[in-house]
C-alpha positions in Angstrom: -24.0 5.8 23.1 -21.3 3.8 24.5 -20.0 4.2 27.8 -16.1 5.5 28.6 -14.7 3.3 30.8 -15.8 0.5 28.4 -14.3 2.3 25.7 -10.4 3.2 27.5 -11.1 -1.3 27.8 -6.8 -2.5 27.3 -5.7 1.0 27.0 -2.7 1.7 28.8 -3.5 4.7 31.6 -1.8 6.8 33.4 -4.4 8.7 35.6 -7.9 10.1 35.2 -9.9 12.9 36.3 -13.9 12.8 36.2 -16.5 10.8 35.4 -16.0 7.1 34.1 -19.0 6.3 33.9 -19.9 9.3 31.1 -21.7 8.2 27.9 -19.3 8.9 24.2 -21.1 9.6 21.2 -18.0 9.1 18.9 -14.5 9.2 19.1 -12.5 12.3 17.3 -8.9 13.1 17.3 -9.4 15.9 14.2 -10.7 18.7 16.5 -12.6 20.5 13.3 -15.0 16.9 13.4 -15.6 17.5 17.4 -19.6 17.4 18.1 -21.3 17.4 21.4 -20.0 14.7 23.5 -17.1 13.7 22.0 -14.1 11.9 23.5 -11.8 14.3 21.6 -8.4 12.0 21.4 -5.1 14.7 21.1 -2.3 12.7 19.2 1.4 14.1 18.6 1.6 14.0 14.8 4.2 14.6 12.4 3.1 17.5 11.3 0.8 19.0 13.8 0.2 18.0 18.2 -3.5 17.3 18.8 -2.2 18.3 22.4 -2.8 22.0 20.9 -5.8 21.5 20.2 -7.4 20.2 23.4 -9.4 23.9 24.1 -11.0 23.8 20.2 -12.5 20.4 21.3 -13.8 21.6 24.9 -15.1 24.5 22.8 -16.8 22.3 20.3 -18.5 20.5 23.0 -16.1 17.7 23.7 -16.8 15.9 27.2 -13.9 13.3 27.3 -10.0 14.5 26.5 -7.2 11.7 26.3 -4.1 12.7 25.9 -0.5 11.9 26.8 -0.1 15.1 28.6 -2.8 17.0 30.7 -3.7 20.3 30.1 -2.7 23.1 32.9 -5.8 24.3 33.4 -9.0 21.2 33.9 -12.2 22.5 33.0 -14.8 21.2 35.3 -17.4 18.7 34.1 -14.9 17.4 31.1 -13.3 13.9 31.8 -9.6 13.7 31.8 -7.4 10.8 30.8 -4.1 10.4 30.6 -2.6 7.4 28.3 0.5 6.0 27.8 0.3 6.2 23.4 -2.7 8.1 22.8 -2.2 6.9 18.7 -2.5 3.7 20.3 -5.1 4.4 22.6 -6.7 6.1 19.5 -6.8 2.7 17.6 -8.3 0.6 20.8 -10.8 2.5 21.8 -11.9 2.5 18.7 -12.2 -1.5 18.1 -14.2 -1.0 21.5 -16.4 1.4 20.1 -17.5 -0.6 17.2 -18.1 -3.7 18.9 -14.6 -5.2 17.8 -15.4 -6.1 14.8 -11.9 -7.8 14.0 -12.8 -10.5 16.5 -15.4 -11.5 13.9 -14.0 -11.8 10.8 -10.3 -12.9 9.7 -8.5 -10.0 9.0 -4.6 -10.4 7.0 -2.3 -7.4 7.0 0.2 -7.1 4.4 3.3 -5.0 4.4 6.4 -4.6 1.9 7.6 -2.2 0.0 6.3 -3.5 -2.8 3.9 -5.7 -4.2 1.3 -4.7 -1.1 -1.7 -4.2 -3.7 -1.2 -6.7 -5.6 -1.3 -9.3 -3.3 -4.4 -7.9 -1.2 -6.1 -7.4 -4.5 -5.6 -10.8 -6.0 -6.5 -12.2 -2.2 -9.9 -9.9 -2.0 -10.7 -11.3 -6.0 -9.5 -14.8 -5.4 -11.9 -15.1 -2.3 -15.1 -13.7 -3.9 -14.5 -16.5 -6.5 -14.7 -18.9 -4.2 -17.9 -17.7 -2.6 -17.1 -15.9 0.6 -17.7 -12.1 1.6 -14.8 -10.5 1.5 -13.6 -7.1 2.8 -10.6 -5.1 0.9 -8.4 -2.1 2.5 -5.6 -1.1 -0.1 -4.1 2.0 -1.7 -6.6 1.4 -5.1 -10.0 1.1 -3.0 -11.7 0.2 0.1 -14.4 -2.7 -0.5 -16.7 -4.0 1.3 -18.1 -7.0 -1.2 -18.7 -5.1 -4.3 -18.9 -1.6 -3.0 -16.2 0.7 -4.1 -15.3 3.1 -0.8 -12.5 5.4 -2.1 -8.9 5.4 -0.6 -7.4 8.1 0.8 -4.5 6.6 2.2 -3.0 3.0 2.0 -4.0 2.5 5.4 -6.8 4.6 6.6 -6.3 6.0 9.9 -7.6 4.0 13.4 -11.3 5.1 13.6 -12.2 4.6 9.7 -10.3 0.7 9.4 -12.6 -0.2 12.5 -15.5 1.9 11.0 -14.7 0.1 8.0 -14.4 -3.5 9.4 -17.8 -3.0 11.5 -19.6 -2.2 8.2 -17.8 -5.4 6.6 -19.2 -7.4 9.9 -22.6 -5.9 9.0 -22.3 -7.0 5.6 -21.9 -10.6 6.5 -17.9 -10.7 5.2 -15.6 -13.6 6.6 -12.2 -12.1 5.5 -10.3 -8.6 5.4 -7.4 -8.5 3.4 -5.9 -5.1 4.2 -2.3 -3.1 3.0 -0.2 -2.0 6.2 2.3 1.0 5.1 5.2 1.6 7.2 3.8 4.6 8.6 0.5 3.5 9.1 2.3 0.4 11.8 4.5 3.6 13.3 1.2 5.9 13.4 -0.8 2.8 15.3 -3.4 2.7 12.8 -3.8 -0.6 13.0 -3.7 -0.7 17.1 -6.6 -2.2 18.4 -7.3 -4.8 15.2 -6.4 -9.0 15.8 -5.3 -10.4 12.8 -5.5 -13.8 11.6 -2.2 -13.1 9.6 0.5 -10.5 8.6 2.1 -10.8 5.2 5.9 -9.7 4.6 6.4 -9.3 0.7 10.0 -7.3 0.4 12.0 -4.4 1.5 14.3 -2.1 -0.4 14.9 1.6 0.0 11.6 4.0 0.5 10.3 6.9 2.5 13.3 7.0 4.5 11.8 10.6 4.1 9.6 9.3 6.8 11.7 6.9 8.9 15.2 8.7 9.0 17.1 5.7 8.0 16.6 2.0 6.5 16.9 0.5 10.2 13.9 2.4 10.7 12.3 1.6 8.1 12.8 -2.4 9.0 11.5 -1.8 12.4 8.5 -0.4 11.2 7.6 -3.4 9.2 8.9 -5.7 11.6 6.5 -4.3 14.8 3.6 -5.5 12.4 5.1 -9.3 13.3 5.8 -8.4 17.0 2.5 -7.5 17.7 0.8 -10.7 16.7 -1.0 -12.7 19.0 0.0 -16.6 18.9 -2.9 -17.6 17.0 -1.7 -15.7 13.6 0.0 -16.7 11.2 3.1 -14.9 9.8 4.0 -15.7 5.8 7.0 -14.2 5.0 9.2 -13.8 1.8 12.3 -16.3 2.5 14.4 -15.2 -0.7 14.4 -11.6 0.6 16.9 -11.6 3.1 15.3 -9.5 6.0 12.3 -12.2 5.8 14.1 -14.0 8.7 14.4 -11.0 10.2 10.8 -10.1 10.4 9.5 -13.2 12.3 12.4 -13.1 15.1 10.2 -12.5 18.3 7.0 -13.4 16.4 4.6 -15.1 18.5 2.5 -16.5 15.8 3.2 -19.5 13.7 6.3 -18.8 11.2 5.6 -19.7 7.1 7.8 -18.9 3.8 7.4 -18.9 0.8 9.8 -17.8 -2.3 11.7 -18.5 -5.8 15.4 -19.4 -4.7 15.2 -20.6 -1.4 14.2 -23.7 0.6 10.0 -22.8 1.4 6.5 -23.9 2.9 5.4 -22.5 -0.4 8.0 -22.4 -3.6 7.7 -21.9 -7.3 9.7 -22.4 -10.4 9.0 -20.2 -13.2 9.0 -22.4 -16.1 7.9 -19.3 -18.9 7.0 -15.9 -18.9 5.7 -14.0 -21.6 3.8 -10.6 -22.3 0.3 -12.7 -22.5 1.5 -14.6 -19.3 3.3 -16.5 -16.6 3.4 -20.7 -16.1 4.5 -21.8 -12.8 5.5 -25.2 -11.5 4.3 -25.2 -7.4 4.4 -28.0 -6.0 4.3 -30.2 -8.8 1.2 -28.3 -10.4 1.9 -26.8 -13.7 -0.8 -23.8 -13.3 -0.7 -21.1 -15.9 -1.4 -17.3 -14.8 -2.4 -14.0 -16.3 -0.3 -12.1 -14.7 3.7 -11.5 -15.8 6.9 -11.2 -14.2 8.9 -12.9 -11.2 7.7 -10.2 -9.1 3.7 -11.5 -9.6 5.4 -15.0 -9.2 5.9 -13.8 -5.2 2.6 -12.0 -5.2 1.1 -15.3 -6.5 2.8 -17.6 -4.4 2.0 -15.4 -1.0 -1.7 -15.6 -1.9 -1.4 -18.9 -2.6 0.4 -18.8 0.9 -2.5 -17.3 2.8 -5.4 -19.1 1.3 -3.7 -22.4 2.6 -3.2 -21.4 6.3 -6.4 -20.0 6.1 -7.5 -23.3 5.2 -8.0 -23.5 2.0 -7.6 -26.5 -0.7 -4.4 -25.8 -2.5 -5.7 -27.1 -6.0 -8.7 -24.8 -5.9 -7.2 -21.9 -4.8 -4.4 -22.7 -7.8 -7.7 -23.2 -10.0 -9.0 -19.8 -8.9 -5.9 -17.8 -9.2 -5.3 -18.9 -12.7 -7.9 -16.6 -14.0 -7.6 -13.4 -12.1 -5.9 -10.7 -13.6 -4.6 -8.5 -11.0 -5.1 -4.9 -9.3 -5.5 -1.8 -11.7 -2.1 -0.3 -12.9 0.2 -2.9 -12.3 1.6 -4.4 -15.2 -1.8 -3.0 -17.3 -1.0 -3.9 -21.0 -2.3 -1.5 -23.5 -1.9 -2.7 -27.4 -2.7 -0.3 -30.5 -1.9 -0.1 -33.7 1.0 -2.9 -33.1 2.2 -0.9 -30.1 2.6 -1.7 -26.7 1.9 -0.2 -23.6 2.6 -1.0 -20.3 0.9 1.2 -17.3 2.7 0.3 -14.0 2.6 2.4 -10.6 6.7 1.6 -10.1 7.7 4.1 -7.5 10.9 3.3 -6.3 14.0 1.8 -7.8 13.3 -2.0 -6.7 10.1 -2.0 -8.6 11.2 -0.3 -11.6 13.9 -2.4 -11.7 11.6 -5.6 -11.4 9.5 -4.2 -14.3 12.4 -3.6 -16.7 13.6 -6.4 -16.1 10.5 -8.6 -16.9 9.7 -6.7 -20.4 13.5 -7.5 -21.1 13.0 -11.3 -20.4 10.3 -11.2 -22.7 11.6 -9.3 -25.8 13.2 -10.3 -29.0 15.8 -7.8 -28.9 14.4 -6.0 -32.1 12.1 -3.9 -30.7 12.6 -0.4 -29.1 11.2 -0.2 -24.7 11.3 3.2 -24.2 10.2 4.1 -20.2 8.7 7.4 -19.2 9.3 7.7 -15.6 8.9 10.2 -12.8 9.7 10.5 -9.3 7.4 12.2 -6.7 7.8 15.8 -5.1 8.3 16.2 -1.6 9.2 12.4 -0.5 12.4 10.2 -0.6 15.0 12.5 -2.8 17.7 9.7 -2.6 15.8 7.0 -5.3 15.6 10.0 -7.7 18.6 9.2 -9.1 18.6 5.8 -9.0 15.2 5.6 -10.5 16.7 7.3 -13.4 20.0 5.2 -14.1 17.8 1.9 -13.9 15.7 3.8 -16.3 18.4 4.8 -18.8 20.2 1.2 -18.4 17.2 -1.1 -18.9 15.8 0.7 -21.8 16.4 2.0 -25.2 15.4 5.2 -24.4 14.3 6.9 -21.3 12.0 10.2 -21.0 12.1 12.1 -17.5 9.2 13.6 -16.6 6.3 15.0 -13.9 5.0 12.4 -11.4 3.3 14.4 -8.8 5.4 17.1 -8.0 3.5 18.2 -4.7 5.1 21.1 -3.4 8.5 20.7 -5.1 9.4 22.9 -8.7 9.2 19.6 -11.4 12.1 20.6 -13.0 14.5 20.5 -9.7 12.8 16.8 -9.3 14.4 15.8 -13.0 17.4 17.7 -12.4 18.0 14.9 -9.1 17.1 12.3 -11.7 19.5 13.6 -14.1 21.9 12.8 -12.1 22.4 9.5 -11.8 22.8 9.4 -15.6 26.5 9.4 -16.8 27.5 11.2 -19.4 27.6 8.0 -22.1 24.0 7.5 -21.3 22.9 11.3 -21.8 22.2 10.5 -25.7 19.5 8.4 -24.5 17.3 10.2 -22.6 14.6 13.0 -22.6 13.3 15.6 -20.5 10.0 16.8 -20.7 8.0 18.4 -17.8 4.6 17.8 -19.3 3.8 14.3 -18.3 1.3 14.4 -21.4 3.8 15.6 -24.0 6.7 12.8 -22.7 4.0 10.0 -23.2 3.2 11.5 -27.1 6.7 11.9 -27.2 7.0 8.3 -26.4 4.5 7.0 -28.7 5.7 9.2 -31.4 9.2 7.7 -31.1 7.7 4.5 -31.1 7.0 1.8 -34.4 5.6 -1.5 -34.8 6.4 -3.9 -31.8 8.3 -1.2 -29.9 7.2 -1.4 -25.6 6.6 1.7 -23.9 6.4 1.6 -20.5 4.6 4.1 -18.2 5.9 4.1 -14.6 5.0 5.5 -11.2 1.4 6.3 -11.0 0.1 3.1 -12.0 -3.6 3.5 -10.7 -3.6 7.1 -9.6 -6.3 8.9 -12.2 -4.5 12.5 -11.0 -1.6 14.7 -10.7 -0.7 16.6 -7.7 0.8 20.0 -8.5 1.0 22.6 -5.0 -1.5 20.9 -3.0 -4.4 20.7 -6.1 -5.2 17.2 -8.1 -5.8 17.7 -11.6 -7.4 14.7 -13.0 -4.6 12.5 -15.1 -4.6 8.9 -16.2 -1.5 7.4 -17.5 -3.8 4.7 -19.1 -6.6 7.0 -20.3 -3.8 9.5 -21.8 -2.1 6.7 -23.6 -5.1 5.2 -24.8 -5.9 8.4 -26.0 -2.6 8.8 -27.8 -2.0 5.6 -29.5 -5.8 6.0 -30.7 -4.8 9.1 -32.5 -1.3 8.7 -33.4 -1.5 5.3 -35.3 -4.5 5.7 -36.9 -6.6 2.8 -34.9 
């Protein structure tokens, strides 16, 4: 067992009562895990205090209490201490715990609204191919080399990503490439980790649910850069135009890449097609699996970080060319002459960037109808605008159930029904039943018609008050298209 005062090591304290010197057997801040001796950690949350909770630890057989605030009454023979940020307090002690394992392996953090997964996915494949052990944290799985370790959150909370990266360590891995949400960096979930690099992909509007208001939701991102040490690197997007604005204050050593703009690392896009995307970087035609400008960012920021983590350019270009990408983005499903395309575009930005893409590569003959959904109880305000980039890019769009959560579906399509005007209503749908609007789809559908799938992407279920019912968008359209064309 590990020893407290080594433990609180860096963590900002305000007093103590007890024994110091008392050993920890692990470090808890759900009280329902609490065993005997441990160092029960009471965090404020968003929706719950941990602080109310203190007297469930002690009565679970917890010997250390931190916390923010002290309890009125102090039980005797239970260690007291008081911290500054007990999330962040949470997140150090626990790199202390487990040996801090991020001083022995090169961990990368990437944050953006979208294109997160991708890029950690493509970073996680592209390393394996070259012959390293690699560690993955993202919202599509946890891996330590091979091993699939199921997500439960883009960012798992403090304990697990040092649990996590200690097993990586153990495993003999070199590299983490990891996804940092916007409330994971609030929450301090990543406290306590050093990183080799942070990533900055985009920003548009999302979970200002969480963050109140898009300021917030900047300075969220933009902490992830402030609290680099000067050794990291920080590879930002230069063509989105609060790249700048992320490594202001940033200690570490400043990188861009991008499209349009002057950058360490730039592109031209020189085709794009539905089997593919050819890039010019640097003078190096390379030709990629993947489709879209958006992937041509993704690409490029990979190609970004391999380099600074020293890397040769021209194998890592080698490399990239034949990796295919993370599951349900951009999956490409063909049958019986149709199309589909399986995405998880969840806010307007990325739906946009999707349409987009399959409009740059059609012939203007065929039919893209989009079946879209927005989810229940998060960001109301890109309902709407979800479903007029919807009904603008396409032929035909069909609003339907995403993962209504605790909301009624149908009051989630009547706030996407609004942002269609009344020219556009002729070309939409409404159907609740996520399964019927993707038959619906595909019955609608002939020859070379594109149907695109949006907004679960990877997810393999739907969330309907607080139970998942298993449902793939690829596996249901699979399905479908099998039956309905006869293949």
């Amino acid at each position: 067992m590990n020893v407290l005062k080594d433990i609180l090591y860096k963590v900002s304290l305000t007093s103590t009562i007890g024994d110091m010197e008392r050993r920890v057997s692990d470090i808890v801040f759900d009280s329902r895990k609490v065993s005997e001796n441990s160092a029960f950690v009471a965090v404020p949350g968003t929706q719950v205090d941990g602080h109310d909770f203190i007297q469930t630890a002690l009565e679970k057989g917890a010997s250390t209490i931190v916390c923010e605030r002290l309890p009125e009454q102090i039980k005797e023979g239970v260690t007291y201490v008081q911290v500054v940020n007990s999330a962040k307090a949470l997140g150090i002690m626990a790199s202390n715990f487990y040996g801090n394992p991020s001083d022995k392996i090169k961990v990368v953090a990437v944050t953006g609204t979208n294109g997160k997964t991708t890029t950690v996915t493509l970073l996680h494949q592209l390393f394996v191919s070259m012959g390293y052990s690699t560690g993955l944290l993202s919202t599509v799985e946890n891996k330590i080399n091979e091993e699939v370790i199921p997500a439960t959150h883009t960012t798992p909370d403090a304990v697990s990503v040092q649990a996590l990266l200690r097993k990586m360590v153990e495993a003999g891995c070199t590299h983490c490439f990891m996804e940092a949400s916007s409330h994971a960096i609030v929450q301090e979930r990543i406290a306590g980790l050093k990183l080799a690099g942070a990533v900055f992909t985009n920003i548009t509007h999302d979970h200002l649910d969480y963050h109140g208001t898009f300021d917030e939701y900047i300075k969220a991102k933009k902490k992830l850069f402030d609290d680099l040490p000067k050794d990291a690197f920080a590879l930002v997007n230069a063509d989105d135009k609060r790249g700048m604005v992320m490594i202001q204050n940033c200690k570490g050593t400043h990188q861009t890449f991008g499209l349009k703009s002057a950058a360490d690392f730039k592109a031209k896009i020189l085709s794009n097609t539905l089997e593919g995307l050819e890039l010019d970087i640097n003078g190096r035609l390379t030709w990629f699996r993947m489709i879209g400008a958006f992937n041509a960012y993704n690409l490029l920021g990979v190609l970004g970080v391999a380099v600074l983590l020293g890397e040769d350019e021209e194998e890592v270009l080698r490399e990239l060319s034949g990796i295919k990408g993370a599951k349900g983005r951009f999956d490409r499903i063909s049958i019986g002459g149709i199309t589909a395309i399986v995405d998880y575009a969840h806010t307007p930005d990325a739906l946009d960037n999707v349409l987009k893409t399959i409009n740059g590569v059609r012939t203007g003959n065929e039919q893209l109808i989009t079946v879209v959904g927005c989810g229940g109880n998060r960001d109301k305000t890109k309902r709407p605008a979800m479903a007029k980039i919807a009904v603008t890019e396409s032929t035909k769009a069909i609003f339907t159930s995403d993962n209504p959560r605790f909301e009624e579906p149908m009051d989630i399509l009547r706030d996407m029904q609004a942002g269609v005007g009344p020219s556009e209503i002729r070309k939409t749908l409404t159907i609740e039943d996520r399964r019927e609007a993707i038959k619906t789809a595909i019955m609608l559908s002939q020859k070379g018609d594109i149907i695109l799938i949006a907004g679960k992407g990877h997810e393999d279920y739907q969330e309907i008050k607080g139970v998942k019912h298993h449902f793939d968008d690829a596996e249901v359209v699979t399905e479908l298209l099998t039956q309905l064309t006869g293949n």
